[in-house]
Structure formats: structure tokens, C-alpha cells
C-alpha positions in Angstrom: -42.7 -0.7 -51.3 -41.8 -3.9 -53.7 -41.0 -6.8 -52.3 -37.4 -6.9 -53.2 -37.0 -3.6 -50.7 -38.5 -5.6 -47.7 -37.1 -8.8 -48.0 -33.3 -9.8 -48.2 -31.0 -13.2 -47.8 -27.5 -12.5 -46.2 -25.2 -15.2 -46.8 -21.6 -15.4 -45.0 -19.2 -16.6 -47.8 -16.6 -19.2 -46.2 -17.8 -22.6 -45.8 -21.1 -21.6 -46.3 -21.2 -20.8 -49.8 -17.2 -21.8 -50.6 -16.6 -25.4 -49.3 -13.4 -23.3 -47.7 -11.5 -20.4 -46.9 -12.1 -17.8 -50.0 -8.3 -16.7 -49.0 -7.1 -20.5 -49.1 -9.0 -20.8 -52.4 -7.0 -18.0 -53.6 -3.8 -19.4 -52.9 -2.7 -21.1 -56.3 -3.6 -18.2 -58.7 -1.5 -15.5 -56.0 1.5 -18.0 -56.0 1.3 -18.0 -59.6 1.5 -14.6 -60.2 4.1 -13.9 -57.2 2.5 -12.8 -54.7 2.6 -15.8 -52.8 6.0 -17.5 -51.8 5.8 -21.5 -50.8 6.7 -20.8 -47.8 3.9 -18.1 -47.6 1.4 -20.4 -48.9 2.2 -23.1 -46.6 2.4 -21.0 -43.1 -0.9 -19.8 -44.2 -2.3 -23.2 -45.0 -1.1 -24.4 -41.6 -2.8 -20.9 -39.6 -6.1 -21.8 -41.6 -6.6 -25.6 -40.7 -7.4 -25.4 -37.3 -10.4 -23.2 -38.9 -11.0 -25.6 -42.0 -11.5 -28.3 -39.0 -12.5 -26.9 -36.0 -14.4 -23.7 -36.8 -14.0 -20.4 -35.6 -12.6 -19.1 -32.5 -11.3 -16.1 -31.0 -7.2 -17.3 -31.2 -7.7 -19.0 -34.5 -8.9 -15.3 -35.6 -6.2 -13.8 -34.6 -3.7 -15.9 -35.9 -5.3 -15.6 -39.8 -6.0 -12.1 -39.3 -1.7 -11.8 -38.3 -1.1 -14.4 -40.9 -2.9 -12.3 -43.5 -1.5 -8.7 -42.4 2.4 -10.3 -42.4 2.2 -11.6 -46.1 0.0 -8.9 -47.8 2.3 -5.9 -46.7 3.2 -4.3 -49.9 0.9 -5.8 -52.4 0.1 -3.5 -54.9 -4.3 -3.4 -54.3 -5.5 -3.2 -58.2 -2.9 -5.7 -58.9 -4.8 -7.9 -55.9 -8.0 -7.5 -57.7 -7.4 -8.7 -61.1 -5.4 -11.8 -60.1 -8.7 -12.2 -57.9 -10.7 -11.1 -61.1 -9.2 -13.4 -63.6 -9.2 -16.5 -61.1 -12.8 -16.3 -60.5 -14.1 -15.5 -64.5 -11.7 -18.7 -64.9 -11.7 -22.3 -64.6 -10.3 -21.9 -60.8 -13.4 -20.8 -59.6 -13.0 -22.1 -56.0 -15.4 -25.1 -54.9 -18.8 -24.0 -53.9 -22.0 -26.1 -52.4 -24.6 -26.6 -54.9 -27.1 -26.3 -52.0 -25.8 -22.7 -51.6 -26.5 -22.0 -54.9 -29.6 -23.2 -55.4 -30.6 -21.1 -52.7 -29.4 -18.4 -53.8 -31.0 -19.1 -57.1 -34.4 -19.6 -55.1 -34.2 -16.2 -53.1 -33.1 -14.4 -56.8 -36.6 -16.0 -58.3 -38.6 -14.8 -55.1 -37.3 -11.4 -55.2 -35.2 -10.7 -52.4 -32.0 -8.8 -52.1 -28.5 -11.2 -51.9 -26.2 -10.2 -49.7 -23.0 -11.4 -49.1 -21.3 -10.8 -45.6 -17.9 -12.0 -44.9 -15.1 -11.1 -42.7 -12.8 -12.3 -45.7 -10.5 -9.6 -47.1 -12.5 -6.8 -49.5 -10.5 -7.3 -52.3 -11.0 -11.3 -52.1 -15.0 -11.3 -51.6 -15.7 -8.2 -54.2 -15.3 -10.8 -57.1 -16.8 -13.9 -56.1 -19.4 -11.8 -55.0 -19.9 -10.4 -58.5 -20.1 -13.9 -60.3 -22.4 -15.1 -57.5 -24.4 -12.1 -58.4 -25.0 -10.5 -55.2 -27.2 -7.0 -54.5 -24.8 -6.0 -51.8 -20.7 -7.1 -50.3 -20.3 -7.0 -46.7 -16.7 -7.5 -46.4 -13.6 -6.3 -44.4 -12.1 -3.3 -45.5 -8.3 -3.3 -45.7 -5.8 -0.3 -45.8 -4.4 0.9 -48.7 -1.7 3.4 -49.2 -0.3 4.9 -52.3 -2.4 2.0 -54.1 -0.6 -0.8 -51.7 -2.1 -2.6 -48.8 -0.5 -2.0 -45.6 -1.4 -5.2 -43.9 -3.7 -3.6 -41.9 -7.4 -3.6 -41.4 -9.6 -0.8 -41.1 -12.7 -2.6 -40.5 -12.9 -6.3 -39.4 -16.7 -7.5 -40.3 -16.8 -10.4 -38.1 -19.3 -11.8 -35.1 -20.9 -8.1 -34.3 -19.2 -5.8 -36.7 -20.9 -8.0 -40.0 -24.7 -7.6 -37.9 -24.0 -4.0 -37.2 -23.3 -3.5 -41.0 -26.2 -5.8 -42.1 -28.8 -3.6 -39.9 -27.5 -0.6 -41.5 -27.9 -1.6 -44.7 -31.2 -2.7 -43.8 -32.0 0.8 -42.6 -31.0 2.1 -45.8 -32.8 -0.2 -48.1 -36.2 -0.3 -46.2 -35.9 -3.9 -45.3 -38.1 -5.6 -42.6 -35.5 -7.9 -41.2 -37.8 -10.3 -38.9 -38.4 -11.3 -43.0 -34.9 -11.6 -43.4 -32.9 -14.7 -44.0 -29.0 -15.2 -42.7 -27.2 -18.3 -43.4 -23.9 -19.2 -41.4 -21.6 -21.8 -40.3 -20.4 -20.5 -37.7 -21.3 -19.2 -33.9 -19.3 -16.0 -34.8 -22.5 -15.1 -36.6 -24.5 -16.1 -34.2 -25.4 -11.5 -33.7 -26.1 -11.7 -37.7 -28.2 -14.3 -37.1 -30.5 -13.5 -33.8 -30.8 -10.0 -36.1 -33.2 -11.9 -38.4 -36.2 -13.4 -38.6 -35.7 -16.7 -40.6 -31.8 -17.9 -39.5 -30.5 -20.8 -41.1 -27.6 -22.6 -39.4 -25.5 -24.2 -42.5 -23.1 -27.1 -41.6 -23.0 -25.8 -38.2 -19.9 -26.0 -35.7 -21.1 -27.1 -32.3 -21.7 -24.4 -30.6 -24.2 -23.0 -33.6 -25.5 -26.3 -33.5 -26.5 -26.4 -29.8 -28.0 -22.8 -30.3 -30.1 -24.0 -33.4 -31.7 -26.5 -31.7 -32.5 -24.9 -28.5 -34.6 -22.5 -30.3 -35.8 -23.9 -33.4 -34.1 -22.8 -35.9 -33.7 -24.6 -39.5 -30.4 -26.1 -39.7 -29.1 -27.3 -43.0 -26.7 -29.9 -44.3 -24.6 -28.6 -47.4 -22.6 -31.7 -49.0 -22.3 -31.5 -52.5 -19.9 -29.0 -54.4 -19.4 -28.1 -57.8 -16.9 -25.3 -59.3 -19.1 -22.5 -59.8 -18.1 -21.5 -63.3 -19.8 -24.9 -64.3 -23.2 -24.6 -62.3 -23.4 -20.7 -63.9 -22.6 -22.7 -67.4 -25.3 -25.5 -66.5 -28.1 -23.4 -65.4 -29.6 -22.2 -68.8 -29.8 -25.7 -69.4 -32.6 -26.1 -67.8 -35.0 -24.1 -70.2 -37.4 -21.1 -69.6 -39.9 -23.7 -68.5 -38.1 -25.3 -65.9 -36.6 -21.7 -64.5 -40.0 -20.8 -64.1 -41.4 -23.7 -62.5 -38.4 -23.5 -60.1 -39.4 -19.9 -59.2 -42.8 -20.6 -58.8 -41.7 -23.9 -56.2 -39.3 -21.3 -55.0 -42.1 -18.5 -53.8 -43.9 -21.7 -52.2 -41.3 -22.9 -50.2 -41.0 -19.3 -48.7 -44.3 -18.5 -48.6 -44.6 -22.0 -46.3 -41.9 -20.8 -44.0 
């Protein structure tokens, strides 16, 4: 079995590899096409915040979960996906830390499978995903009806939903998961986490915090951001040379840990 089949990295999306929410981030280009009213945009940008500067918990869930079901009744689904489409193949590509992307870049160059696992709406992840280049979405599936979302969700993948759907894909693909890497924010994914081998606590809240350091675990700081159309732009820049010397550091560093 090649090591690509044993090994994977499962990264949540929001504030872990956006420097937001992926639905916030979405905001401009789904007022622009009409989706979105002001008023919309701005109770959901109030719902949000609390999340934004708190972190996640179980009310503040709830409320973005109602938020999102009240203002998507109706939209038409393929309609959804290329506003998301054309936003993320654009210039709005939403604000993403260049530590994330580096290490996605280094678990690409070693081999192993990238995953992305969010509790974000399907139709919002499913692009992003694609330009980050993910193996594999994890996302929450959302109701559709005679092609038009319903508001509801059929499946929210959050705290122990997103690890039950991470183990199963690892059943299917034949990964050995105490080989496995998950990065989060958030002490939602704290299941997703404990699942793995090698977690990796990523600008943690302070309950995740408090976890990582009773047991050990690597906790990283993620500051920088860049638009993401312009680190896919700049990467080629740096030659065949430097890619593979990258790679090769790449393998080291995980070979180390």
C-alpha cells in the first residue's frame, strides 16, 4: 500500500485555513448578485462575531446554524455554487494564512491525502476546497428541493459528526490514522482530533489550548495571511529547484515528528 493510502492531513476550514468564517467571506460576492439583502448581511455579520471573537460554543452554533437556515430559504442551489465558483477563481478569494498553506503544500510534497473537514455549508466549502486542492470535502450537507435549498440541514459535520465522517473515510481509503494529522481552532474538534495520531491545535480558543498542553500536543500560531489566488500565482516562482528542496525539507520535518 503507497504511502499516500496510509497517511492523510485533515484540515478544518474556518479560521484555520480562512483567517474567517468561509460564509462571512462569502458575503460581498452573494450581496452582489442578490442573494444577500443589507439587512441580511448585517444580522448575519452580527450572529457570527461572537464566533469571529470568542470561538465556538454550543448557543453561538445555534444561532449561525438559524441565521443560515432563515436567509438561504429559497436560493436556487447551482445558482449558490457559481456565485461561490466565480468568487473563489477571482480576485475575492477570501483571506487565508500562509502558514496553512504552506502546510498544505508540505503534506502535498510528502504524499499524504488533504482533507478538508468543515461544518461550513456544502455548497460554500466544495469550491475553496477545489482551489486549495484537496483529495477529499468533509462538509455539511444542506437540503435541496426542486434544485432550491430549503434552509435545512441534512447533516451538520461538526464536533463528533466531522470525526465520525473522517474515520469512515479513513476506513475506506486504508489510512492508518495514529499517522494522521488534524489541524483545528477550535475545541469542537477536539473528537477529530483525539481520532489522530499527530493533532495540531492551530490558533487555539482556550479550552483547545488547555487540552493541548495537558497532553502534549503541537500547538501552532498562524498570523500572516495572504489572498489565496496570489500565493497559487506566487508559488511557481519559486523554481523546480526550490519546490524540490522544499519537498525534500518537507519529508524531514515529518519524518522527525
Amino acid at each position: 500500500m503507497s504511502k499516500y493510502r496510509q497517511v492523510a492531513a485533515v484540515f478544518d476550514l474556518d479560521k484555520t485555513i480562512v483567517a474567517t468564517s468561509s460564509a462571512l467571506a462569502m458575503h460581498g460576492p452573494l450581496r452582489k448578485a442578490g442573494f444577500l439583502s443589507r439587512s441580511d448581511a448585517l444580522a448575519s455579520t452580527l450572529v457570527q462575531l461572537p464566533y469571529l471573537l470568542f470561538g465556538e460554543a454550543e448557543d453561538r452554533n445555534a444561532r449561525m446554524r438559524a441565521q443560515l437556515a432563515r436567509i438561504s430559504h429559497g436560493w436556487n442551489a447551482e445558482s449558490v455554487r457559481e456565485i461561490v465558483r466565480a468568487a473563489t477563481s477571482s480576485s475575492l478569494h477570501p483571506l487565508c494564512y500562509i502558514d496553512a498553506l504552506d502546510a498544505i503544500e508540505m503534506h502535498r510534497a510528502a504524499g499524504h491525502a488533504i482533507v478538508i473537514a468543515s461544518a461550513s455549508p456544502a455548497p460554500l466549502v466544495d469550491p475553496l476546497a477545489a482551489i486549495l486542492g484537496a483529495d477529499f470535502t468533509l462538509a455539511t450537507q444542506v437540503e435541496i428541493v426542486n434544485g432550491r435549498l430549503t434552509g435545512q440541514l441534512d447533516d451538520f459535520n461538526h464536533g463528533g459528526v466531522k470525526a465520525i465522517a473522517v474515520e469512515r473515510l479513513a476506513q475506506q481509503q486504508g489510512w492508518d490514522l495514529s499517522q494522521c494529522w488534524a489541524y483545528s481552532d477550535s475545541i469542537s474538534d477536539l473528537p477529530l482530533l483525539e481520532l489522530v495520531g499527530r493533532p495540531v491545535a492551530v490558533n487555539p480558543d482556550r479550552q483547545l489550548r488547555k487540552v493541548a498542553k495537558e497532553r502534549n500536543w503541537a500547538i501552532r500560531s498562524f498570523t500572516r495571511t495572504v489572498r489565496l489566488r496570489r500565493y497559487r500565482i506566487a508559488l511557481p516562482a519559486v523554481g523546480l529547484i526550490g519546490f524540490i528542496l522544499a519537498g525534500l525539507a518537507a519529508r524531514h520535518q515529518l519524518s522527525r515528528r
